[in-house]
LOLO-954321 format. One record per residue (C-alpha): x, y, z; residue in one letter. Coordinates in steps of 0.02 Angstrom, whole numbers, plus 50000, padded with zeros to 5 digits. Example, Ala and Ser with C-alpha at 12.3 -4.5 7.8 and 13.67 -1.06 7.14 Angstrom:
residues 2
X	Y	Z	resn
50615	49775	50390	A
50684	49947	50357	S
END
This chain:
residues 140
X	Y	Z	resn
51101	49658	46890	X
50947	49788	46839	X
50867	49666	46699	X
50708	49788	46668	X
50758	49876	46504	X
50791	49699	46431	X
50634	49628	46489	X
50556	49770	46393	X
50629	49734	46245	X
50590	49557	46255	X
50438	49570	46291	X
50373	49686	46156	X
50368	49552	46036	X
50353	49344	46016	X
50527	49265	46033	X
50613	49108	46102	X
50609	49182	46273	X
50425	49204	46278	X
50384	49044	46188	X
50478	48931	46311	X
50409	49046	46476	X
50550	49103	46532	X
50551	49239	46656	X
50708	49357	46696	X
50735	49431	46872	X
50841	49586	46913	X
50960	49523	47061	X
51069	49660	47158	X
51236	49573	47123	X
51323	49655	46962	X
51388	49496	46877	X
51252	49375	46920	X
51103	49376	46805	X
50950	49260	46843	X
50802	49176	46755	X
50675	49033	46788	X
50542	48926	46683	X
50401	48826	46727	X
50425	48618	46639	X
50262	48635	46540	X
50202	48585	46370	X
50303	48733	46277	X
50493	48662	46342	X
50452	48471	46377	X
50503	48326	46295	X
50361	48188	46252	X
50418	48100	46418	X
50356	48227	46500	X
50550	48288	46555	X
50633	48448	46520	X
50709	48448	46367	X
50901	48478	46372	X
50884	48596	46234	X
50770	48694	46338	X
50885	48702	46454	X
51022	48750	46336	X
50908	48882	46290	X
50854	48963	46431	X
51036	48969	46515	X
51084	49044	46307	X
50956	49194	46342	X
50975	49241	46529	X
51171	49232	46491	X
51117	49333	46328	X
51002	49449	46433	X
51143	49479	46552	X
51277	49546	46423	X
51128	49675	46362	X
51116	49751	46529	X
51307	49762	46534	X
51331	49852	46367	X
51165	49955	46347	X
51152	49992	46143	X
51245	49839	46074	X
51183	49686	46014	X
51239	49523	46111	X
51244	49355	46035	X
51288	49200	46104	X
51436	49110	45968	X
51452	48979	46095	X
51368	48854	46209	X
51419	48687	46280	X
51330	48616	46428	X
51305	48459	46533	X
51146	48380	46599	X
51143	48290	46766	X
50954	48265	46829	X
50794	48251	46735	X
50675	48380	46805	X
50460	48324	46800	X
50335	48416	46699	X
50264	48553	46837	X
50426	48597	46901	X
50521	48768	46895	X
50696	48776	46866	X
50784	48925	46895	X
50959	48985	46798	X
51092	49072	46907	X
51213	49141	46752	X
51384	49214	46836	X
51483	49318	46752	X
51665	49240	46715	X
51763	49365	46596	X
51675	49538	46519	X
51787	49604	46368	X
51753	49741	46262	X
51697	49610	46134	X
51664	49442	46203	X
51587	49402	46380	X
51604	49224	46460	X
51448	49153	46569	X
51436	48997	46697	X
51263	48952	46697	X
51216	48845	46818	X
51006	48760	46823	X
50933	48728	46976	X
50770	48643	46983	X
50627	48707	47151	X
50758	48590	47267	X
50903	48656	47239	X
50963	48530	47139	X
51082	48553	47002	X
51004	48501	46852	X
51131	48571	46707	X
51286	48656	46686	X
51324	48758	46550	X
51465	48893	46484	X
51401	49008	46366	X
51512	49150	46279	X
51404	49308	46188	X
51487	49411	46047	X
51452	49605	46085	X
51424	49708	45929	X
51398	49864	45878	X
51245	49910	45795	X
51267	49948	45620	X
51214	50140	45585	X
51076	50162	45438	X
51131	50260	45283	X
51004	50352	45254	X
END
């Protein structure tokens, strides 16, 4: 999935995604959409673990990232996340999110998000589902 034109977008101004590090890689399958994020200071809890609503996050925006490069010109939001942690991951880690694309409707797209941390290891599982909408046109 060709992630460019979203990671220009993003990019262009401060947002979650940039806050929390998270960096979003094209991959050549066309229903898997990928991301990863260093455990720093930014996405840590005081323990010095990922926090699990980092994690929510970040598999949230590369699910979110993936619906925008399916349906170039609409808006995606995610309307619902629910997700499962399984392993703490250490401050100076990377975890990577592998989001696979489960149903794509006209309106609403289903995601299986799935966090890795630099083993292999699964760290959390999460669905996410993104509402695709139409941008409203300006009357001018």
């Amino acid at each position: 999935m060709d992630v460019e034109n979203i990671k220009e977008i993003i990019e262009r101004q401060p947002n979650l995604s940039t806050a929390l590090g998270m960096n979003f890689i094209s991959t050549p399958d066309d229903d898997l959409c990928m991301a990863t994020m260093t455990v720093d200071e930014r996405n840590r809890q005081p323990f010095g673990f990922l926090s699990g609503g980092a994690s929510l996050a970040l598999a949230e925006n590369v699910a979110g990232v993936g619906s925008s490069a399916l349906c170039p010109g609409k808006i995606c939001v995610g309307i619902n996340v629910s997700g499962s942690h399984v392993k703490a991951v250490a401050e100076g880690d990377t975890v990577t999110a592998l989001a696979h694309l489960v149903q794509k409707g006209r309106k609403l797209h289903v995601w299986n998000v799935e966090v890795v941390n630099s083993a292999g290891e699964l760290i959390s599982t999460v669905t996410v589902t993104n509402y695709v909408i139409s941008p409203q046109k300006s009357k001018n």
